[in-house]
ZAMARGU-4260 file (C-alpha; in steps of 0.2 Angstrom, whole numbers, plus 5000, padded with zeros to 4 digits):
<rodrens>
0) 4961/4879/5039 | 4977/4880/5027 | 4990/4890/5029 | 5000/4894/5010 | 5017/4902/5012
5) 5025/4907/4996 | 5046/4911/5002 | 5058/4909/4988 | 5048/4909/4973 | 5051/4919/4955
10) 5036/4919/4947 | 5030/4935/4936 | 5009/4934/4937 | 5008/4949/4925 | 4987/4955/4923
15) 4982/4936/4932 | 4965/4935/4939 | 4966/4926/4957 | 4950/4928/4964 | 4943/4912/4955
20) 4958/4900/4964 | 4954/4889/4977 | 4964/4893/4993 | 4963/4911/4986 | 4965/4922/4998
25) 4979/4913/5007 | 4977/4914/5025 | 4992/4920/5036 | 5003/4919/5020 | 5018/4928/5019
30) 5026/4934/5003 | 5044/4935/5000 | 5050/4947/4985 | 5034/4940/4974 | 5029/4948/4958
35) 5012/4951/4957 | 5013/4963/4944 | 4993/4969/4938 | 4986/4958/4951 | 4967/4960/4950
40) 4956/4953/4966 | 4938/4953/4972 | 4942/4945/4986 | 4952/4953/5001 | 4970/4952/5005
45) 4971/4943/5022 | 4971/4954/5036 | 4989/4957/5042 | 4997/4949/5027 | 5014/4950/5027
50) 5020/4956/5008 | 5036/4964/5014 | 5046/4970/4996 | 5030/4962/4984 | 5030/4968/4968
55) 5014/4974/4967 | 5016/4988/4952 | 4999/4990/4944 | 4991/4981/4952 | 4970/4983/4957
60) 4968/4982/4977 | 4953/4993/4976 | 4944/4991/4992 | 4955/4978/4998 | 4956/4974/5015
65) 4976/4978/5020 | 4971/4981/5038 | 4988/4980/5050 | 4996/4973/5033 | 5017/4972/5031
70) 5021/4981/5012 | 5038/4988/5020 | 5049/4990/5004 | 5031/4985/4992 | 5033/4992/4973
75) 5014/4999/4974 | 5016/5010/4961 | 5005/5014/4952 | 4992/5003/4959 | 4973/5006/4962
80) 4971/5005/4983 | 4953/5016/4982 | 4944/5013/4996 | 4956/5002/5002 | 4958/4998/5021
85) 4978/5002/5025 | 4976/5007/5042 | 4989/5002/5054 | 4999/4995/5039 | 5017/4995/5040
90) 5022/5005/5021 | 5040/5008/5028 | 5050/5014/5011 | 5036/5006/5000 | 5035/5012/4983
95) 5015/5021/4981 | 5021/5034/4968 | 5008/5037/4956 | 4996/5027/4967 | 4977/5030/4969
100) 4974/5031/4986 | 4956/5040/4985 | 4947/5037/4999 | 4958/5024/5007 | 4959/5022/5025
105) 4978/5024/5030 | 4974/5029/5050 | 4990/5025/5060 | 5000/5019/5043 | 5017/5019/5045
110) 5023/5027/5030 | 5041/5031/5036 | 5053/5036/5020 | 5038/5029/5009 | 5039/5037/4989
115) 5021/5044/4987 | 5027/5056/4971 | 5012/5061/4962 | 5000/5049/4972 | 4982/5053/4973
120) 4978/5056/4990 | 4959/5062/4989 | 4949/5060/5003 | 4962/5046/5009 | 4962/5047/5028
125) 4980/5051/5037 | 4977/5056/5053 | 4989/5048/5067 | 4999/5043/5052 | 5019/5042/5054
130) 5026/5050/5038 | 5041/5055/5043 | 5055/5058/5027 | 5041/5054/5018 | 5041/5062/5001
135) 5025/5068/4995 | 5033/5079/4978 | 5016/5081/4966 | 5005/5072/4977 | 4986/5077/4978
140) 4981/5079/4995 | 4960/5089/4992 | 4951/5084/5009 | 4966/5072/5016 | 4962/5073/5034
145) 4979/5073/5043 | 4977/5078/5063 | 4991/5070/5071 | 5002/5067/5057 | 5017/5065/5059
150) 5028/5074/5044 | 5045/5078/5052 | 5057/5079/5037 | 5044/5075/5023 | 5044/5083/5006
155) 5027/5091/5004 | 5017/5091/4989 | 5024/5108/4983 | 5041/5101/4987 | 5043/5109/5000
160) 5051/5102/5016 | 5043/5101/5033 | 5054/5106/5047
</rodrens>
């Protein structure tokens, strides 16, 4: 099996189709800073990938597979995470403002000081979920199951800020 590791590399894959690529997805990759701006995939992200600052703005991750994933510091805004498996995934500061997280597993996430401004949280799943300084402003939270969250100093969706 090869292992692909992409460290130091500029390049802008702006609305790039990668599901067709052989190698595609890489297995125990790790992303350094990479733009991946509009990615589309039918294929699944490899479990516990490290993307740690990506640039994935736009891009379509529906029902992708980011189980135990590193997207600390990730620009996800605005991209399409429906259905997606986020649970465990380590979101530290990431950038999910405007996201759609509808129906996205994100159990035992660690969304510490993660920007979910005006996200769709719809039926996304948040229990045991560290979202601590989180900010939450505009977010769209109907049926987000959130037992055992953890919301110390989060802004909540009315802009409010939990104690």
């Amino acid at each position: 099996m090869r292992s692909h590791r992409v460290m130091g590399v500029s390049a802008a894959l702006a609305g790039v189709l990668l599901s067709g690529l052989a190698g595609w997805p890489p297995h125990a990759s790790a992303f350094d800073a990479v733009t991946l701006t509009q990615l589309r995939t039918t294929k699944k992200v490899p479990v516990s990938a490290d993307l740690t600052n990506a640039d994935l703005r736009s891009a379509d991750l529906q029902a992708a597979n980011l189980y135990l994933a590193n997207l600390a510091g990730a620009n996800l805004s605005g991209a399409v995470l429906r259905d997606a498996n986020l649970e465990g995934a380590f979101l530290e500061e990431a950038n999910l403002s405007g996201a759609d997280l509808q129906g996205a597993s994100l159990r035992r996430a660690y969304l510490r000081k993660a920007n979910l401004t005006g996200a769709n949280l719809t039926g996304a799943d948040l229990r045991d979920a560290n979202l601590a300084g989180a900010k939450l402003t505009g977010a769209k939270m109907g049926n987000t199951p959130m037992d055992g969250a953890d919301l110390t100093g989060a802004t909540m969706p009315d802009g409010s800020q939990h104690p």
